[in-house]
C-alpha positions in Angstrom: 0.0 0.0 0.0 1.5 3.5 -0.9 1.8 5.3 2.5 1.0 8.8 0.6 -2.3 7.9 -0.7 -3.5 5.0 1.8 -7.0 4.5 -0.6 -6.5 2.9 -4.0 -9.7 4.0 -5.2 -8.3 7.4 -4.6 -5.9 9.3 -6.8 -4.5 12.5 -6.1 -2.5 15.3 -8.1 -1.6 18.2 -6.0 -0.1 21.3 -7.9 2.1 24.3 -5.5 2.3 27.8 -6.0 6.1 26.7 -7.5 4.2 25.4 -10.0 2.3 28.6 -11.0 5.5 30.7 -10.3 7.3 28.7 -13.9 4.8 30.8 -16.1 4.8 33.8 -14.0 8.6 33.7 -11.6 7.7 37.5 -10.4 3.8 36.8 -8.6 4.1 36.7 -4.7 2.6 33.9 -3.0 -0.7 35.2 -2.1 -0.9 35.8 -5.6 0.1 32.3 -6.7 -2.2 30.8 -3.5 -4.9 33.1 -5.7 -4.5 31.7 -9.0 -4.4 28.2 -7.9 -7.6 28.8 -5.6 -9.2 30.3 -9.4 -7.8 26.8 -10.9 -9.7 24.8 -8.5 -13.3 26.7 -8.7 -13.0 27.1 -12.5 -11.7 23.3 -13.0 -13.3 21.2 -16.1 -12.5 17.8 -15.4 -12.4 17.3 -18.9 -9.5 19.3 -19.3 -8.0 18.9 -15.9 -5.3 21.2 -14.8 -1.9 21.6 -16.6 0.7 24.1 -17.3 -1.7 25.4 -20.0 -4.2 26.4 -17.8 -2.2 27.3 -15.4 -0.9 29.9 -17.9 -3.9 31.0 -19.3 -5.1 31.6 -15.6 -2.1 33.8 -14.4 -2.2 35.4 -18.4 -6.5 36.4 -17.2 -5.9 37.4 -14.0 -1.9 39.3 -14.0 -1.3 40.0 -17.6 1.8 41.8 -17.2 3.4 39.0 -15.0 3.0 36.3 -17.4 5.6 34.9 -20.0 5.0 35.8 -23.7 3.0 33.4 -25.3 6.0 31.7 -27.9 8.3 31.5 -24.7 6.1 29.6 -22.9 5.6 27.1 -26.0 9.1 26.8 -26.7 9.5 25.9 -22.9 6.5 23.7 -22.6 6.2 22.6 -25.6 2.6 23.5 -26.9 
């Protein structure tokens, strides 16, 4: 049994303010804590949460603190 999630019919995927600081490196935490608060409320689980919308929330909510758009492709990929 995995000690860090004790139910197997349970999964769970946790994302930091860390995470939200890789498309945005100048947001202070409460800022971060705000935009991963807006990820949860706003979540389609069809889409699920990923740098993309990560990006797209910090790009809606602190336009000037986000990466331009073809550097955060070149780093991510998309």
């Amino acid at each position: 049994m995995n000690p860090l999630n004790p139910n197997p019919d349970w999964m769970t995927i946790s994302w930091h303010i860390d995470d939200v600081r890789l498309v945005a490196p100048n947001l202070q935490d409460f800022q971060c804590q705000f935009i991963l608060e807006q990820l949860k409320s706003k979540h389609d689980k069809t889409v699920g949460i990923n740098m993309t919308t990560i990006y797209n929330q910090v790009k809606e909510n602190y336009p000037s603190a986000v990466m331009f758009d073809n550097q955060f492709n070149e780093i991510f990929g998309v």
